[in-house]
Backbone bond lengths (Angstrom), bond angles and torsions (degrees), N, CA, C in turn:
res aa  C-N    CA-C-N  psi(-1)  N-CA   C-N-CA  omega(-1)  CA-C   N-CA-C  phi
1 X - - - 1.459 - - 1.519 108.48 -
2 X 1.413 111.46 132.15 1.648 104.54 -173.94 1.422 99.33 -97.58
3 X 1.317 111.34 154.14 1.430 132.18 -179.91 1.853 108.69 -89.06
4 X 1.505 110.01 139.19 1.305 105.32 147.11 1.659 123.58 -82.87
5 X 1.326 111.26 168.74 1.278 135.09 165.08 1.356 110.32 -89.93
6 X 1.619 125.74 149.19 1.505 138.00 166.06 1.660 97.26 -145.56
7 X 1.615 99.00 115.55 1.637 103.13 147.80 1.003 134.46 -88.67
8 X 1.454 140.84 144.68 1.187 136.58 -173.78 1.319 110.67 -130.23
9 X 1.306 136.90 123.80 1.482 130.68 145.57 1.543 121.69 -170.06
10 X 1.300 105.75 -167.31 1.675 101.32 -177.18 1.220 120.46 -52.63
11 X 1.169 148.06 133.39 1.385 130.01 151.99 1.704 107.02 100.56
12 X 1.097 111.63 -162.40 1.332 113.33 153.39 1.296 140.81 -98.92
13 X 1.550 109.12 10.50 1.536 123.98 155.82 1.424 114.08 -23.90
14 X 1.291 147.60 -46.65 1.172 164.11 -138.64 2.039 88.15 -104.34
15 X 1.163 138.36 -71.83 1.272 119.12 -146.88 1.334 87.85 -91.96
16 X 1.566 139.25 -21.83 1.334 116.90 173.93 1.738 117.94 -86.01
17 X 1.620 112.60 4.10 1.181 88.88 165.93 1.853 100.20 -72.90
18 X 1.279 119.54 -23.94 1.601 111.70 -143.64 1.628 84.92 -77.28
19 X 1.676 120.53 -49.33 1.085 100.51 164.99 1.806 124.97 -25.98
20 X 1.235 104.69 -85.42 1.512 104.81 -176.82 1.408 110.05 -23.02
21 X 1.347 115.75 -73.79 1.618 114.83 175.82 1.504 121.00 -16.28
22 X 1.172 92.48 -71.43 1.406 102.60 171.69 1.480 143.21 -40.85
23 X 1.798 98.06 -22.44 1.422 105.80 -170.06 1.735 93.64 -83.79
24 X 1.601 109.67 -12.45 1.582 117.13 175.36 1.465 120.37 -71.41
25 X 1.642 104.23 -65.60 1.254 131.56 -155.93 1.468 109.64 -105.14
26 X 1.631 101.69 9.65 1.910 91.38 173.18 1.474 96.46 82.55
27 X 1.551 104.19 171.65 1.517 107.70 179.24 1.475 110.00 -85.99
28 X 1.680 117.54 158.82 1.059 128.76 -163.97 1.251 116.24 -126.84
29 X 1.411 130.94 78.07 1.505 134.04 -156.40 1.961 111.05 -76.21
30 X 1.434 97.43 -9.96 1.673 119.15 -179.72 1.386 98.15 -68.73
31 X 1.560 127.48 -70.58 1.351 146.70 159.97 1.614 125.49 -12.71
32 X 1.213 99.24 103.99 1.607 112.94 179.62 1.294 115.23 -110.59
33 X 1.709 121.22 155.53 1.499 100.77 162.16 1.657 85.93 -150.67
34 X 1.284 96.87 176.75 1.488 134.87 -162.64 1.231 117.64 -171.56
35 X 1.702 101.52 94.33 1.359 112.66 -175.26 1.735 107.68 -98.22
36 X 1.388 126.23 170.72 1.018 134.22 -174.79 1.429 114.07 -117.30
37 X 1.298 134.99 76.26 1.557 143.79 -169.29 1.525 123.59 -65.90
38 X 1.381 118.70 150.36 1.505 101.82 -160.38 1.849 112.58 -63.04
39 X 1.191 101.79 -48.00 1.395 105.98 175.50 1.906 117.85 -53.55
40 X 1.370 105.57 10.84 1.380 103.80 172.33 1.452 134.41 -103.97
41 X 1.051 159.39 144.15 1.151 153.95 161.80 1.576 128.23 -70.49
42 X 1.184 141.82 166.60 1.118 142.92 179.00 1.662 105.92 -63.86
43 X 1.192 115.72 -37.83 1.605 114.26 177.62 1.599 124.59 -67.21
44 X 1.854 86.71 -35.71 1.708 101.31 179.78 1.366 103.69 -63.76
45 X 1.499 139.43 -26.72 1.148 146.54 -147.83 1.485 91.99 -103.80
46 X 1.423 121.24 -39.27 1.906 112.43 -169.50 1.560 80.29 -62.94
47 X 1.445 111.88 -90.14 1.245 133.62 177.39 1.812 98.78 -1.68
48 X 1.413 149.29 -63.78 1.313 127.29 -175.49 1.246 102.74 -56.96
49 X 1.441 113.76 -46.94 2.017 118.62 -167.14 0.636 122.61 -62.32
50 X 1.749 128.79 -27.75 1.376 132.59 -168.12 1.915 101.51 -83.77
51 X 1.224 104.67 -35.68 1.846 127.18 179.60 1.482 101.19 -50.18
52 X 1.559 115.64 -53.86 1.385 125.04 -148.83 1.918 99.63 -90.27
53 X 1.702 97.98 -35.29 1.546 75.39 -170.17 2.126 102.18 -99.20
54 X 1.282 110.19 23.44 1.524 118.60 175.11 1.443 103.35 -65.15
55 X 1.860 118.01 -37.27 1.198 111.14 179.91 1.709 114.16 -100.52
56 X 1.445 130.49 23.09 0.894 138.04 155.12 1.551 132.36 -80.57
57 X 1.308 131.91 110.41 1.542 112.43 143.81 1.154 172.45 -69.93
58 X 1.186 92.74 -8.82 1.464 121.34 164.68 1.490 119.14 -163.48
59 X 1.230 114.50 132.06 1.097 109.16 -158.52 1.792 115.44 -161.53
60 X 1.225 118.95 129.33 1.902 106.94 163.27 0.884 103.47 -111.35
61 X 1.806 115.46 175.23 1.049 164.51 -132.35 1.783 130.75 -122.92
62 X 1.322 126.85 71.62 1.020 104.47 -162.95 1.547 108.01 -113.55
63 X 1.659 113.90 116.10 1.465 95.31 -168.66 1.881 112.88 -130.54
64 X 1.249 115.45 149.14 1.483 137.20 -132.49 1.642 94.61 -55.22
65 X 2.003 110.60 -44.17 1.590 92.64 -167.17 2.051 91.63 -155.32
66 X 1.300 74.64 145.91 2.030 59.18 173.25 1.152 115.04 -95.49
67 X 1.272 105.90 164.35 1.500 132.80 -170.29 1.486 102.74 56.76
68 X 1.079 119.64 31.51 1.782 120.66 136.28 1.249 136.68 -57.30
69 X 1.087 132.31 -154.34 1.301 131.19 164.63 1.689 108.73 -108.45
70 X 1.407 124.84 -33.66 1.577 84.78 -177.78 1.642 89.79 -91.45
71 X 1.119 150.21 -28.78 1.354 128.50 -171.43 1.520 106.82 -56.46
72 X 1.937 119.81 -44.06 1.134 113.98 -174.89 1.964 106.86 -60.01
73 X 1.063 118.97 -37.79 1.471 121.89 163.61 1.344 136.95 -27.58
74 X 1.785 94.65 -57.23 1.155 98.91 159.49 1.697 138.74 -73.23
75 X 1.404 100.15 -37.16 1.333 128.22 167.05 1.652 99.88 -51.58
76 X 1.216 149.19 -31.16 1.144 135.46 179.06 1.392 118.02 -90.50
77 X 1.393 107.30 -23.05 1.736 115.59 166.52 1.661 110.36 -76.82
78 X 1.002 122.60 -25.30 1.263 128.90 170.00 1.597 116.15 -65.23
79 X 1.546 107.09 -39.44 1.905 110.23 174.80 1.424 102.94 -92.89
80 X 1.695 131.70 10.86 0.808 129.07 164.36 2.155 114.75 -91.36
81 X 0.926 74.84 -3.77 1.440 102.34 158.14 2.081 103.34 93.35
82 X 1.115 99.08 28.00 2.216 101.88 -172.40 2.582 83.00 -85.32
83 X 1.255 77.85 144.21 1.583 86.83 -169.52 1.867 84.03 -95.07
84 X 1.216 129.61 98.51 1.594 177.30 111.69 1.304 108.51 -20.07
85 X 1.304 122.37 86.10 1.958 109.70 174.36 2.165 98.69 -92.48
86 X 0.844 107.25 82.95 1.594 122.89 166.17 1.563 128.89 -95.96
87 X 1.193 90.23 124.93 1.419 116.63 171.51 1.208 139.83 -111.26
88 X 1.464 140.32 123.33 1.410 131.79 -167.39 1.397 115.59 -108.23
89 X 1.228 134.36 151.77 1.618 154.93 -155.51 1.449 116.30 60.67
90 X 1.435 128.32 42.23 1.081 101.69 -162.61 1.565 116.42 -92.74
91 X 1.020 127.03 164.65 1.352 137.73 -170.73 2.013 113.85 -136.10
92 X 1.076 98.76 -163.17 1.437 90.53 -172.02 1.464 125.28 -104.74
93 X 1.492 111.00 2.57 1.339 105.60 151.61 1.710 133.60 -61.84
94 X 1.783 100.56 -42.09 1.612 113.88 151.55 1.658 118.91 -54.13
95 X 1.363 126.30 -25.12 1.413 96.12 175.42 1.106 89.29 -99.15
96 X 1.539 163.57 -38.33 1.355 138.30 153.21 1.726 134.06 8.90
97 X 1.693 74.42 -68.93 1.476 93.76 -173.63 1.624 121.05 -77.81
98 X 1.256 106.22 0.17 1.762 120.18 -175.32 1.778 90.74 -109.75
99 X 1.209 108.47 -21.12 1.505 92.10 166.46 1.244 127.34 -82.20
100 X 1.639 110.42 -38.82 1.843 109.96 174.91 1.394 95.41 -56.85
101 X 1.209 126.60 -51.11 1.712 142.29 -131.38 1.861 94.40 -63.37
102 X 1.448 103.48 -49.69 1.356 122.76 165.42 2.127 132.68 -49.90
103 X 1.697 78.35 -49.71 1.694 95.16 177.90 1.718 123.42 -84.55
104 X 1.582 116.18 -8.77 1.116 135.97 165.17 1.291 125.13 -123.67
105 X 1.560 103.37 -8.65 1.960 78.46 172.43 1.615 98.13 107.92
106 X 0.993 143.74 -31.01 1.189 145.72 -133.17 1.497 97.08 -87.96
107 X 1.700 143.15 169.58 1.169 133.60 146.97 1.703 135.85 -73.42
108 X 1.019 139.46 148.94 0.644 145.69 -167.80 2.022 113.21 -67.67
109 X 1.368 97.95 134.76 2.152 89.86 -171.69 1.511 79.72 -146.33
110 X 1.639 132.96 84.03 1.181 108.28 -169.11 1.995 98.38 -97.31
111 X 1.344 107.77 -21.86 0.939 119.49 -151.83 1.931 92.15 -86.99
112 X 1.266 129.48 -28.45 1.711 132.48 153.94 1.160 109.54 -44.93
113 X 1.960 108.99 -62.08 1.411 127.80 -163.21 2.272 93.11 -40.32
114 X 1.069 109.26 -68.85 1.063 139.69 167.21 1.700 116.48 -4.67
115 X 1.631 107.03 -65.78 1.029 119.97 -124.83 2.077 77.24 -123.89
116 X 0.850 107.02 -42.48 1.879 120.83 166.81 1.050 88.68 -41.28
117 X 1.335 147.11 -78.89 1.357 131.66 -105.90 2.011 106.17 -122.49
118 X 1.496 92.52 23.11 1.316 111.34 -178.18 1.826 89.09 -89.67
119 X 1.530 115.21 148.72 1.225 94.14 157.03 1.371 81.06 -172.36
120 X 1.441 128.30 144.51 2.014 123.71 145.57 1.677 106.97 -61.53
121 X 1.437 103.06 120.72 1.327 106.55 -170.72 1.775 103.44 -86.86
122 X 1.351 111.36 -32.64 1.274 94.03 159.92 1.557 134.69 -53.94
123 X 1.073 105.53 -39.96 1.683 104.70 171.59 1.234 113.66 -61.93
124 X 1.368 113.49 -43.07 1.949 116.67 -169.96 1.844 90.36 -70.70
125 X 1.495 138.64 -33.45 1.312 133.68 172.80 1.422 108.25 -51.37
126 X 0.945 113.15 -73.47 1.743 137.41 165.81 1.581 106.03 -13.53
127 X 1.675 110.63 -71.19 1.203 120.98 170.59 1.273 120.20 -41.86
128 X 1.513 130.01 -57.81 1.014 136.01 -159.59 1.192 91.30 -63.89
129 X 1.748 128.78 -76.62 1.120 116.44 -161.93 1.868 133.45 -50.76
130 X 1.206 89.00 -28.51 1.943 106.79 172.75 1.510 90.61 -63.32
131 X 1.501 148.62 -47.89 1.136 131.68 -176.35 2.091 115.84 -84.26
132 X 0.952 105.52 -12.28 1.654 104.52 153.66 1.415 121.21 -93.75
133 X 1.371 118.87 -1.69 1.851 98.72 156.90 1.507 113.65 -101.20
């Protein structure tokens, strides 16, 4: 059974990462988002999430920062006891990686996917060249 995706975060951070994705990985009809706008409240924000994932069956969680407001959102429906697979910082190596993870079969490492692809690129430049002389 394939899983959907849900982004979550301030603003519209959330549908232009999926944009971005997309300009990679093709369009993504799995891919949801649910952003949290200034004129909104913490309720206005359950109230979209609860709407969006009513027509979902399975589904995770990827949300912009913790201890925000929509991660804390979700995070409170989760100790309200709804079984919630959530994740915080995510960026676009994690929705990447929930897309192969999906299109091959593979398991899910969103939180590596994540955490790999951090690097000071000046230093890794630096490096490289100290290892070609």
């Amino acid at each position: 059974m394939s899983k959907d995706l849900v982004l979550i975060s301030h603003g519209l951070f959330c549908e232009e990462l999926k944009k971005s994705t997309e300009m990679i990985m093709g369009p993504q009809e799995s891919i949801h988002t649910v952003g949290l706008l200034p004129s909104e409240s913490a309720e206005d924000f359950r109230t979209k999430f609860e709407a969006l994932i009513a027509e979902l069956d399975a589904f995770i969680v990827l949300a912009d920062l913790m201890g925000g407001t929509p991660c804390n959102v979700v995070s409170r429906m989760i100790l309200e006891g709804q079984a919630i697979d959530l994740y915080a910082g995510m960026n676009m190596p994690m929705v990447i990686d929930f897309i192969n993870s999906e299109l091959i079969g593979s398991e899910l490492a969103l939180v590596e996917a994540a955490t790999s692809n951090i690097c000071y690129v000046n230093e890794r430049i630096n490096s490289d060249d100290d290892e070609d002389e």
